[in-house]
mmCIF file of the N, C-alpha and C atoms, coordinates in Angstrom:
data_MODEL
# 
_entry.id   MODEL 
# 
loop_
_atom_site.group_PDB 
_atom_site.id 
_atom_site.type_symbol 
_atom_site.label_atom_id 
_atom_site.label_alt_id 
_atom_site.label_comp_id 
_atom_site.label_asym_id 
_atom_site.label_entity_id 
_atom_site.label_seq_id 
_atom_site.pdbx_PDB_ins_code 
_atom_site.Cartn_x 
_atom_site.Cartn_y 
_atom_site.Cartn_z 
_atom_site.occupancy 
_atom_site.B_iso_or_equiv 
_atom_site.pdbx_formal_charge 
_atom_site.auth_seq_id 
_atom_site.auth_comp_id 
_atom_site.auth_asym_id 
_atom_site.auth_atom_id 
_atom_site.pdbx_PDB_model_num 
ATOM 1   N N  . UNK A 1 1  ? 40.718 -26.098 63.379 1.00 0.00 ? 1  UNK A N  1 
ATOM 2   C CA . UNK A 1 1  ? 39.884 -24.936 63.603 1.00 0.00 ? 1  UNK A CA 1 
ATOM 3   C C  . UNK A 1 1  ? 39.149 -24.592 62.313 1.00 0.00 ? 1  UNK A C  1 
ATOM 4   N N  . UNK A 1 2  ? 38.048 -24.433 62.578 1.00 0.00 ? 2  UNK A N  1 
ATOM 5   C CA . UNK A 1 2  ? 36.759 -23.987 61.332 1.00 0.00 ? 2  UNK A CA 1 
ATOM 6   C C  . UNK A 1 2  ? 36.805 -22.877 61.326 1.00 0.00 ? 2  UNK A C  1 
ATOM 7   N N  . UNK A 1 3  ? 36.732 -22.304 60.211 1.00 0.00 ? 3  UNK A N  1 
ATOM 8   C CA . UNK A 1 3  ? 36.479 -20.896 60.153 1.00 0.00 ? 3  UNK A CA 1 
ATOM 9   C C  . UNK A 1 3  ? 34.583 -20.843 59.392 1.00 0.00 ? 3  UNK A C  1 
ATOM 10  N N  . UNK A 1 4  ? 34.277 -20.096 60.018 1.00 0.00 ? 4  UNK A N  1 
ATOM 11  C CA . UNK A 1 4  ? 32.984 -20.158 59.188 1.00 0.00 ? 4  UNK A CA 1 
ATOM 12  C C  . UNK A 1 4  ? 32.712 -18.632 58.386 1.00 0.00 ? 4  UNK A C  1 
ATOM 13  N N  . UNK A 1 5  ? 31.576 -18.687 57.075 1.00 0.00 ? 5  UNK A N  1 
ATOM 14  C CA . UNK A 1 5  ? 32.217 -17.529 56.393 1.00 0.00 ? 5  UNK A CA 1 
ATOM 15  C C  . UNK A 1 5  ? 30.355 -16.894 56.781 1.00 0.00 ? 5  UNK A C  1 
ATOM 16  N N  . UNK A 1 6  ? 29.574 -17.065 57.655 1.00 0.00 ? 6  UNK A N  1 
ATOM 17  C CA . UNK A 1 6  ? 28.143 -16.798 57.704 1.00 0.00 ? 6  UNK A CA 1 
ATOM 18  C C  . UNK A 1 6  ? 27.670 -15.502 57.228 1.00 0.00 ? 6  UNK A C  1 
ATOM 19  N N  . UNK A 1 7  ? 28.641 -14.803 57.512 1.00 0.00 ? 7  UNK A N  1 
ATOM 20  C CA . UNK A 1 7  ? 28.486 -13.424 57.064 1.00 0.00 ? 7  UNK A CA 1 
ATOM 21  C C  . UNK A 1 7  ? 28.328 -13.324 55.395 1.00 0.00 ? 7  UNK A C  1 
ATOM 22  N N  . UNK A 1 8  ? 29.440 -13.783 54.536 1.00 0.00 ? 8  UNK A N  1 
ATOM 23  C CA . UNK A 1 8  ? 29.526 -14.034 53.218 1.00 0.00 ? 8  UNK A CA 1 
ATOM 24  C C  . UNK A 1 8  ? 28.120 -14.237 52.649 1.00 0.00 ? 8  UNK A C  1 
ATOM 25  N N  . UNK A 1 9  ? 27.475 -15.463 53.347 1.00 0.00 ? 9  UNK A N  1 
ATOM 26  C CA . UNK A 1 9  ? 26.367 -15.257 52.853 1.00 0.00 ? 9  UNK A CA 1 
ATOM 27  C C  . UNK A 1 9  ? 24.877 -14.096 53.064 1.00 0.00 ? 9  UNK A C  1 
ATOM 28  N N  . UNK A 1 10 ? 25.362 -13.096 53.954 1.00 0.00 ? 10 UNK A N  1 
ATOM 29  C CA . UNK A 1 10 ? 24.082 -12.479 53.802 1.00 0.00 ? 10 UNK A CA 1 
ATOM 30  C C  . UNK A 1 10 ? 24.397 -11.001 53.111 1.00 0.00 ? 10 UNK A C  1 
ATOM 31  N N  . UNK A 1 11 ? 26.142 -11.298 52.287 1.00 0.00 ? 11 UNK A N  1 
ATOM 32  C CA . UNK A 1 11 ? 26.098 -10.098 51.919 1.00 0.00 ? 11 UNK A CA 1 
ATOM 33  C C  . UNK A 1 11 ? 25.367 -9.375  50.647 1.00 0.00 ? 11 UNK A C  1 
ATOM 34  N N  . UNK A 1 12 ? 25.146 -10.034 49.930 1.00 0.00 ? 12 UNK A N  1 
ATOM 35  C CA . UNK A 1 12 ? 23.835 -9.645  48.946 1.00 0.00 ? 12 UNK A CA 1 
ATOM 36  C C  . UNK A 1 12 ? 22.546 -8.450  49.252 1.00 0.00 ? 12 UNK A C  1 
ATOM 37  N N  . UNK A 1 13 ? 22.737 -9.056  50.815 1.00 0.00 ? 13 UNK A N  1 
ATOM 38  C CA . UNK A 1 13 ? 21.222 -9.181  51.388 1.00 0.00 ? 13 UNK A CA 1 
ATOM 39  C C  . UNK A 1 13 ? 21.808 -7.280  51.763 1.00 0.00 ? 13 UNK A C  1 
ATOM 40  N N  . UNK A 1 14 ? 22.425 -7.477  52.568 1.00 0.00 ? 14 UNK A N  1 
ATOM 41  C CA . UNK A 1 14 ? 23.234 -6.395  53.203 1.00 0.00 ? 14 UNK A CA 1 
ATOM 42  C C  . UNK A 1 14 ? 23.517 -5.282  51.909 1.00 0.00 ? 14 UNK A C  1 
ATOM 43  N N  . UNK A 1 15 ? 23.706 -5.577  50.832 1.00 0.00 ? 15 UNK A N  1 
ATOM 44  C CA . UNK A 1 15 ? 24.323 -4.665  49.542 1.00 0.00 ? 15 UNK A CA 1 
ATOM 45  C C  . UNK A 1 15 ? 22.756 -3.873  48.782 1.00 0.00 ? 15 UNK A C  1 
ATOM 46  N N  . UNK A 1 16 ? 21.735 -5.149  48.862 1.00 0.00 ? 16 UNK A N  1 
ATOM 47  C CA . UNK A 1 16 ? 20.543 -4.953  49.173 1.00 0.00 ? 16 UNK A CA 1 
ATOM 48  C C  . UNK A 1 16 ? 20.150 -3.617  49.654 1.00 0.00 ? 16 UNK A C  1 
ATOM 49  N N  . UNK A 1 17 ? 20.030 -3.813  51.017 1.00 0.00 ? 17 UNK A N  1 
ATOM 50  C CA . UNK A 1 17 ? 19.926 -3.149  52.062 1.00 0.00 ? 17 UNK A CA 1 
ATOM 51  C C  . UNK A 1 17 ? 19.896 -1.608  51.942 1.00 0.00 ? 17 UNK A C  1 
ATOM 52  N N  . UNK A 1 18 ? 21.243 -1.546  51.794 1.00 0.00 ? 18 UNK A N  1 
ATOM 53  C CA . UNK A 1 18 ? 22.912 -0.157  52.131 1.00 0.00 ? 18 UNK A CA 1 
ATOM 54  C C  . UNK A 1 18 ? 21.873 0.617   50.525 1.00 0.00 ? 18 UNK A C  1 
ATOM 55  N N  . UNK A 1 19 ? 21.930 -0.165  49.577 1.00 0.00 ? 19 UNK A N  1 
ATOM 56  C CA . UNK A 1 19 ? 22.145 0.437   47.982 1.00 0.00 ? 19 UNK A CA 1 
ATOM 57  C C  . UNK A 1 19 ? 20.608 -0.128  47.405 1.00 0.00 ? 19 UNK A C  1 
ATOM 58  N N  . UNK A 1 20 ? 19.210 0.458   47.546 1.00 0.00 ? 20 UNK A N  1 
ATOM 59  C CA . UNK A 1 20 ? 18.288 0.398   47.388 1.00 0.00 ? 20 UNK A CA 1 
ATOM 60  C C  . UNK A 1 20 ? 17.865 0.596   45.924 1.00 0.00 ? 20 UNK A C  1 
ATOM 61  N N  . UNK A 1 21 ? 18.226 1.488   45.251 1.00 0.00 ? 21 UNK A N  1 
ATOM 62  C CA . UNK A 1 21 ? 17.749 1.691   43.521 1.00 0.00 ? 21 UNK A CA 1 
ATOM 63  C C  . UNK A 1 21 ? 18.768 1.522   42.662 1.00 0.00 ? 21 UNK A C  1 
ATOM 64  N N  . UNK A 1 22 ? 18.423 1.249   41.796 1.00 0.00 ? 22 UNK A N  1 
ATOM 65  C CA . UNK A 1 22 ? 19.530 0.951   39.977 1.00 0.00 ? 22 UNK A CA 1 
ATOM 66  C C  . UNK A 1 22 ? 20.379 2.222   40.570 1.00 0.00 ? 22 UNK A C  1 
ATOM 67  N N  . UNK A 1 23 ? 19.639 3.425   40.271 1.00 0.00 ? 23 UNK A N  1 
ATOM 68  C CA . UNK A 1 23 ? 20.403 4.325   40.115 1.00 0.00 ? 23 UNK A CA 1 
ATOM 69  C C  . UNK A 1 23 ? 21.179 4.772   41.262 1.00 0.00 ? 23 UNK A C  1 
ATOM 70  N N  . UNK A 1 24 ? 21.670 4.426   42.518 1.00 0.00 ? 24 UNK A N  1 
ATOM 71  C CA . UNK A 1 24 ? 22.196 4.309   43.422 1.00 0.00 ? 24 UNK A CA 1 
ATOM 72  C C  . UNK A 1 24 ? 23.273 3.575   42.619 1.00 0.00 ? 24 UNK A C  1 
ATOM 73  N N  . UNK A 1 25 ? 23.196 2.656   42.473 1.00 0.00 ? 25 UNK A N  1 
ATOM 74  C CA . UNK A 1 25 ? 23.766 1.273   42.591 1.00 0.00 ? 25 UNK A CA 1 
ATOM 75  C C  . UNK A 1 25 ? 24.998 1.813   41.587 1.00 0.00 ? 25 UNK A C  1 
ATOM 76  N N  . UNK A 1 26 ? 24.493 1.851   40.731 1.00 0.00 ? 26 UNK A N  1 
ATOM 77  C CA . UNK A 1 26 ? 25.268 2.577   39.088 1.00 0.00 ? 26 UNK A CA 1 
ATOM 78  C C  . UNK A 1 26 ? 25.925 3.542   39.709 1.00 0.00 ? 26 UNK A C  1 
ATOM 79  N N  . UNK A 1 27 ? 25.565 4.436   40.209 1.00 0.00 ? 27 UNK A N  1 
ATOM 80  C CA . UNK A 1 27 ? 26.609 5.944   41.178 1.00 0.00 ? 27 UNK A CA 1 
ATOM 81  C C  . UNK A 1 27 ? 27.392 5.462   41.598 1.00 0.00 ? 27 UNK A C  1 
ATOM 82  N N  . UNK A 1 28 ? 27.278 3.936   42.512 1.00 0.00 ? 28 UNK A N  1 
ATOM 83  C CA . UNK A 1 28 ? 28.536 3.421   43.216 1.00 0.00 ? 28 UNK A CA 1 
ATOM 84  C C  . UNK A 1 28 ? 29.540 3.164   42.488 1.00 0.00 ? 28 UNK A C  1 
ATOM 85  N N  . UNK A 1 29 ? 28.592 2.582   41.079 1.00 0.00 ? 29 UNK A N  1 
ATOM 86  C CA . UNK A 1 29 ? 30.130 2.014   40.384 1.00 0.00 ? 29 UNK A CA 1 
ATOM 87  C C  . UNK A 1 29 ? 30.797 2.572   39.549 1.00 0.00 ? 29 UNK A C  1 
ATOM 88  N N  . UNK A 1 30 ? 29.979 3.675   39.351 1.00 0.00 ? 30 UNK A N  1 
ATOM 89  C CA . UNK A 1 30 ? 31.284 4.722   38.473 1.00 0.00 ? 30 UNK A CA 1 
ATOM 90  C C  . UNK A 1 30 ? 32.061 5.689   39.569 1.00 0.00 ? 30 UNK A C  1 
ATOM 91  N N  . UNK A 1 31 ? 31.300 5.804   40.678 1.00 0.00 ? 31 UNK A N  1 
ATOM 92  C CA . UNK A 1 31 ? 32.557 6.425   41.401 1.00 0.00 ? 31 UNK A CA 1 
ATOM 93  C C  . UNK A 1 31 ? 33.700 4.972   41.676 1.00 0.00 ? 31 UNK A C  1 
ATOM 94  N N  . UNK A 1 32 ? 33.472 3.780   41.978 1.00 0.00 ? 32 UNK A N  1 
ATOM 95  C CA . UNK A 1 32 ? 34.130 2.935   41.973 1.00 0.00 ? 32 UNK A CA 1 
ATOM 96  C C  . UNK A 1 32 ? 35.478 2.377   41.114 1.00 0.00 ? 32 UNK A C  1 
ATOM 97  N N  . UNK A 1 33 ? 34.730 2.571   39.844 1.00 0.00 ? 33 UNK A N  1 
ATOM 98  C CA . UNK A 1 33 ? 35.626 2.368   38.679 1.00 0.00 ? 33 UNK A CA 1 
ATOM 99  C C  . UNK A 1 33 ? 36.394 3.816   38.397 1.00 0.00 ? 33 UNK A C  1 
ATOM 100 N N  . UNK A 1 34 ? 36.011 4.969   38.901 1.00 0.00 ? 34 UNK A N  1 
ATOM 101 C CA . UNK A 1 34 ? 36.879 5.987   38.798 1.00 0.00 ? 34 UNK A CA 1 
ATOM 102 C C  . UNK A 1 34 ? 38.295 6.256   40.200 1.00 0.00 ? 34 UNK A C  1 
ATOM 103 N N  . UNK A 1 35 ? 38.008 5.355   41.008 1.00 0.00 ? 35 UNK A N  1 
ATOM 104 C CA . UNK A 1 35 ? 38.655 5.311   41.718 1.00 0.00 ? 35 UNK A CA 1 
ATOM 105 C C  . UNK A 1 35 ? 39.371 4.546   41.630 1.00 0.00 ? 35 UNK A C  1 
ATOM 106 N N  . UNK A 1 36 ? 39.726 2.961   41.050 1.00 0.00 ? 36 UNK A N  1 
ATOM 107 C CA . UNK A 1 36 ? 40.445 2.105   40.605 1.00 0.00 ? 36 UNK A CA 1 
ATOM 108 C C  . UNK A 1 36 ? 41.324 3.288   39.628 1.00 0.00 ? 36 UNK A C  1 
ATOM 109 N N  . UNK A 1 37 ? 40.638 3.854   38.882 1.00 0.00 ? 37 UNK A N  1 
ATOM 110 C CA . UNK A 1 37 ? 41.299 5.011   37.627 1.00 0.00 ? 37 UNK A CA 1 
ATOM 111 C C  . UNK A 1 37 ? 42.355 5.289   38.407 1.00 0.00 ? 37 UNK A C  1 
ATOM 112 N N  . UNK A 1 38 ? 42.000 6.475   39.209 1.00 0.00 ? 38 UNK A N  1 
ATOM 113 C CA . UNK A 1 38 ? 43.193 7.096   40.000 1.00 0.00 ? 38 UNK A CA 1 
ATOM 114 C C  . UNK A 1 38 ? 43.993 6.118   40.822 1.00 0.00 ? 38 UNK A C  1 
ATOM 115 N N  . UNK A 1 39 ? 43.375 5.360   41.195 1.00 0.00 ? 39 UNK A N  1 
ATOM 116 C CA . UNK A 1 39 ? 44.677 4.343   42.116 1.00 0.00 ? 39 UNK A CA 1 
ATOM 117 C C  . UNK A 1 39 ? 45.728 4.073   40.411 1.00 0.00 ? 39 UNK A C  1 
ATOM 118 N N  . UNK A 1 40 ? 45.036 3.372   39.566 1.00 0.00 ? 40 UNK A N  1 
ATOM 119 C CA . UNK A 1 40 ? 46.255 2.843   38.704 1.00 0.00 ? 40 UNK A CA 1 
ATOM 120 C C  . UNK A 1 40 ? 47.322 4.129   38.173 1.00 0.00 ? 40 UNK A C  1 
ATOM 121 N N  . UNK A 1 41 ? 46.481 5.403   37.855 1.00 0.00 ? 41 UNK A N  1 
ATOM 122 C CA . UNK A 1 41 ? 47.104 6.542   37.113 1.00 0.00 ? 41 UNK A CA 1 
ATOM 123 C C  . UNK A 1 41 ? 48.385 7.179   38.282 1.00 0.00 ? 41 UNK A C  1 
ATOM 124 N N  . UNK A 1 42 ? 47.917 7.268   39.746 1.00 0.00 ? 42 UNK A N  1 
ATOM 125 C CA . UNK A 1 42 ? 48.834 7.238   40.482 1.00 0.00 ? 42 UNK A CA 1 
ATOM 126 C C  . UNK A 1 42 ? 50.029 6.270   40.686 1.00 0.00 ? 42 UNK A C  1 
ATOM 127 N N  . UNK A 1 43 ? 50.011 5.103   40.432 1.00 0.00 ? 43 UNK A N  1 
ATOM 128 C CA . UNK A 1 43 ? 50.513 4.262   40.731 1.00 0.00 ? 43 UNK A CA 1 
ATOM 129 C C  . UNK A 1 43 ? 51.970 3.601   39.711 1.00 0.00 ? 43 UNK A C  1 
ATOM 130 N N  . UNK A 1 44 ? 51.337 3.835   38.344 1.00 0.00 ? 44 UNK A N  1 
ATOM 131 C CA . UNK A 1 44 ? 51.726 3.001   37.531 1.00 0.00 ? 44 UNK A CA 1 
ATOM 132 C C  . UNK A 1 44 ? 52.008 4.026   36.804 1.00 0.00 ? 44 UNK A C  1 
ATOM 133 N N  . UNK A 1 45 ? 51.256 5.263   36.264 1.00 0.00 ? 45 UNK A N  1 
ATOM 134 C CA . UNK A 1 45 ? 51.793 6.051   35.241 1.00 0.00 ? 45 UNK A CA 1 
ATOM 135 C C  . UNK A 1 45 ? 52.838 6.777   35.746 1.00 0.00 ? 45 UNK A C  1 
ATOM 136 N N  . UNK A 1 46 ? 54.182 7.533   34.921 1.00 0.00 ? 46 UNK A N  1 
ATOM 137 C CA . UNK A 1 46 ? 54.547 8.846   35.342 1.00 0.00 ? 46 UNK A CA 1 
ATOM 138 C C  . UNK A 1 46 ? 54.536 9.679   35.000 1.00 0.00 ? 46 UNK A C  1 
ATOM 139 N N  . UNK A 1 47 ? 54.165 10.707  35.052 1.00 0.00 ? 47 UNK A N  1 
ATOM 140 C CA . UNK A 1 47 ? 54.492 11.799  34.385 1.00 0.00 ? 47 UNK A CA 1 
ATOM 141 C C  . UNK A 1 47 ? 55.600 13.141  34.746 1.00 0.00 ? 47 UNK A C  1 
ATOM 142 N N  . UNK A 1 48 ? 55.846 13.626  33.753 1.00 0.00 ? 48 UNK A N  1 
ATOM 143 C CA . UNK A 1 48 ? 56.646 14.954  34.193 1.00 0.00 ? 48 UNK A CA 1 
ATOM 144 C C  . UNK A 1 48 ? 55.888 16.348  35.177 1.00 0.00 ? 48 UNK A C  1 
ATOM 145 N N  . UNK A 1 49 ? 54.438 15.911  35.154 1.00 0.00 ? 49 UNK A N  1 
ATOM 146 C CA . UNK A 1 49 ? 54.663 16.783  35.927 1.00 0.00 ? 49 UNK A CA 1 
ATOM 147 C C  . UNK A 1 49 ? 52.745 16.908  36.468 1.00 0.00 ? 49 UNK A C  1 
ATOM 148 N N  . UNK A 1 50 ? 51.994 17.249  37.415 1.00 0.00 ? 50 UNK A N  1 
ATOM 149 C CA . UNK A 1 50 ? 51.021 16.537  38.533 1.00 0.00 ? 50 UNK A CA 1 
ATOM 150 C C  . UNK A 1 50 ? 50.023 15.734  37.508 1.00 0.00 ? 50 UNK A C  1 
ATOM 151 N N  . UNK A 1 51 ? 48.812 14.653  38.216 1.00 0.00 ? 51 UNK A N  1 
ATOM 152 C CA . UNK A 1 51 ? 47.838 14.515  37.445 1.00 0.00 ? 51 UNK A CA 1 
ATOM 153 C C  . UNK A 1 51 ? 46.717 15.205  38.395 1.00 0.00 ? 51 UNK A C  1 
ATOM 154 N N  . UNK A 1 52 ? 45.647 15.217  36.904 1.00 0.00 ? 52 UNK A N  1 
ATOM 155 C CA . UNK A 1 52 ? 44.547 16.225  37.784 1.00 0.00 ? 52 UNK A CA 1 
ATOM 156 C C  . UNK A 1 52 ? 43.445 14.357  38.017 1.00 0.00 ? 52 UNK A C  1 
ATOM 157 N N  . UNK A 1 53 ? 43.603 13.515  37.730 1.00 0.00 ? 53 UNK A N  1 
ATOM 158 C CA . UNK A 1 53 ? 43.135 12.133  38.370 1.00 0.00 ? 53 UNK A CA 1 
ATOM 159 C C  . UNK A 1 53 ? 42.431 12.379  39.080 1.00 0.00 ? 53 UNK A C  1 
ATOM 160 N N  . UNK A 1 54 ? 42.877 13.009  40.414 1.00 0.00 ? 54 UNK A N  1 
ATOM 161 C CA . UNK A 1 54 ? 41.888 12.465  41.831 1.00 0.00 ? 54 UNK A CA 1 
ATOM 162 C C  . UNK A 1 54 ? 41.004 13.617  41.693 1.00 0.00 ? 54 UNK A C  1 
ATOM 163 N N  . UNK A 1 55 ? 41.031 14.873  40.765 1.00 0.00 ? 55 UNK A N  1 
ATOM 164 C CA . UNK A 1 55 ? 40.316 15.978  40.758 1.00 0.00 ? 55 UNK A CA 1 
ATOM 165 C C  . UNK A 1 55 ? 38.686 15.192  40.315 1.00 0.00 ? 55 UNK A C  1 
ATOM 166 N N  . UNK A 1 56 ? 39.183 14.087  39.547 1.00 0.00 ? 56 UNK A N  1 
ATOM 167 C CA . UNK A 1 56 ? 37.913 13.469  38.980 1.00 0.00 ? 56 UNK A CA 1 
ATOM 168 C C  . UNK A 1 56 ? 37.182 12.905  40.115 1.00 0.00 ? 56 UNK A C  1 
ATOM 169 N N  . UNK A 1 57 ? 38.180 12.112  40.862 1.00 0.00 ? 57 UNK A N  1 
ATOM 170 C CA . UNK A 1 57 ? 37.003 11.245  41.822 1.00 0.00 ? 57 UNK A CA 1 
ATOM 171 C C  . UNK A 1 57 ? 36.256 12.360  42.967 1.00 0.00 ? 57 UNK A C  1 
ATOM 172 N N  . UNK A 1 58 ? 37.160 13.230  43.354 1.00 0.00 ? 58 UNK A N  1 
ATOM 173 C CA . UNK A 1 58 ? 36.543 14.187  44.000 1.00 0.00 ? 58 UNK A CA 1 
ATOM 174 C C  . UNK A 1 58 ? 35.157 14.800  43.123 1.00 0.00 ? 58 UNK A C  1 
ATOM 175 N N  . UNK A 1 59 ? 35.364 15.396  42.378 1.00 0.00 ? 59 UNK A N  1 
ATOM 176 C CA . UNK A 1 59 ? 34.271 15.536  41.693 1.00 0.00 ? 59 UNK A CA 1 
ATOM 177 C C  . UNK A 1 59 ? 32.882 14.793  41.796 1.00 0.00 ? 59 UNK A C  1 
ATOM 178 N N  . UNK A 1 60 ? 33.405 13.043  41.157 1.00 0.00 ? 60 UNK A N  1 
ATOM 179 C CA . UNK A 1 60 ? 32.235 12.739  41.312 1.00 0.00 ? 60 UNK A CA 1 
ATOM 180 C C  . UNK A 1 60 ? 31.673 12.326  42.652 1.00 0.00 ? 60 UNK A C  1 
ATOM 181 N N  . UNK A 1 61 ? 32.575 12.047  43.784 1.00 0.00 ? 61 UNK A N  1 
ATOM 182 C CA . UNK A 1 61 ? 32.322 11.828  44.994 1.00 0.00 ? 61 UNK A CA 1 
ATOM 183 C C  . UNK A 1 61 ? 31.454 13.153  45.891 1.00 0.00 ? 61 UNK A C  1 
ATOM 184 N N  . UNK A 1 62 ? 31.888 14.528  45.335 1.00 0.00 ? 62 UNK A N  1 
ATOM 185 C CA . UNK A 1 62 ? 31.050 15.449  46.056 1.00 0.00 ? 62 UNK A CA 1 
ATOM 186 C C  . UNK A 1 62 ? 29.771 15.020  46.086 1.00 0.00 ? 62 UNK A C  1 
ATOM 187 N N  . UNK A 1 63 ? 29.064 15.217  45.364 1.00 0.00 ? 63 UNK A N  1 
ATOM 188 C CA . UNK A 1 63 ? 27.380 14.973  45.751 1.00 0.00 ? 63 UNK A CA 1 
ATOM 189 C C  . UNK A 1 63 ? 27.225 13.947  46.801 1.00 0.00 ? 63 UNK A C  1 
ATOM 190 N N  . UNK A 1 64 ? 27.938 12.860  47.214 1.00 0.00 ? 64 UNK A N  1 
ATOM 191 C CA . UNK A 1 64 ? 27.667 12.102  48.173 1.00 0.00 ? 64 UNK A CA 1 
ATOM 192 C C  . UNK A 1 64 ? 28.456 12.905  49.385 1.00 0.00 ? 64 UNK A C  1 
ATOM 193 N N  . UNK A 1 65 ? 28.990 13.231  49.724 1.00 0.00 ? 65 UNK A N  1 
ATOM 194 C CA . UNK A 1 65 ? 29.840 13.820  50.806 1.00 0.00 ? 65 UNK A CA 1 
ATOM 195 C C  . UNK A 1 65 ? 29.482 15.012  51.272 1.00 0.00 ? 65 UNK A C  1 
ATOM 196 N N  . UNK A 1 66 ? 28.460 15.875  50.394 1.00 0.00 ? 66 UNK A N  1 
ATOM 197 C CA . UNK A 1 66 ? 28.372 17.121  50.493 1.00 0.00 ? 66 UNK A CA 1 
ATOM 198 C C  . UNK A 1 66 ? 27.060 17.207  51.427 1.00 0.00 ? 66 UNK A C  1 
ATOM 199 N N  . UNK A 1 67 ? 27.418 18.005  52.802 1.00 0.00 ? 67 UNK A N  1 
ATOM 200 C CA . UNK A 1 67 ? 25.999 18.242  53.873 1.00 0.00 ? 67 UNK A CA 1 
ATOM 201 C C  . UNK A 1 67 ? 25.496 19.592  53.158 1.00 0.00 ? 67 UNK A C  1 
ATOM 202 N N  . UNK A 1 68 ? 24.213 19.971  53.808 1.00 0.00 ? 68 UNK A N  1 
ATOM 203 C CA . UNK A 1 68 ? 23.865 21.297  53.800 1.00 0.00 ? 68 UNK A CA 1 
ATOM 204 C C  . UNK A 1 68 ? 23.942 21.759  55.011 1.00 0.00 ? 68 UNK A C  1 
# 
C-alpha cells in the first residue's frame, strides 16, 4: 500500500495563502515561539508556587481572537 503525501506538496502554497504579509507571518511566529515558551515552562520547570507563562501567550494572542 502507497501512501501518497500530495497534500505536502501544496503546503507552501496553502501557508501562502492563510498568511499573506511579512508582518502577519512574523505575528505567527512569535505567538508561536511563545507558546512552545509556555508548553516547556509548564512542563519542565517547577516552581513553588503559579507561573504567570500563559498570561504571556494570552496576551499576545488577544489581538487575534478579539471580535468587536
Amino acid at each position: 500500500m502507497t501512501i501518497r503525501f500530495s497534500n505536502a506538496r501544496r503546503l507552501p502554497g496553502l501557508v501562502r495563502s492563510a498568511v499573506p504579509s511579512p508582518a502577519s507571518l512574523a505575528y505567527l511566529g512569535v505567538v508561536a515561539a511563545t507558546a512552545v515558551f509556555v508548553a516547556v515552562d509548564s512542563l519542565f520547570v517547577h516552581q513553588a508556587d503559579a507561573s504567570l507563562a500563559g498570561a504571556w501567550l494570552f496576551l499576545l494572542a488577544a489581538p487575534a481572537v478579539y471580535r468587536a
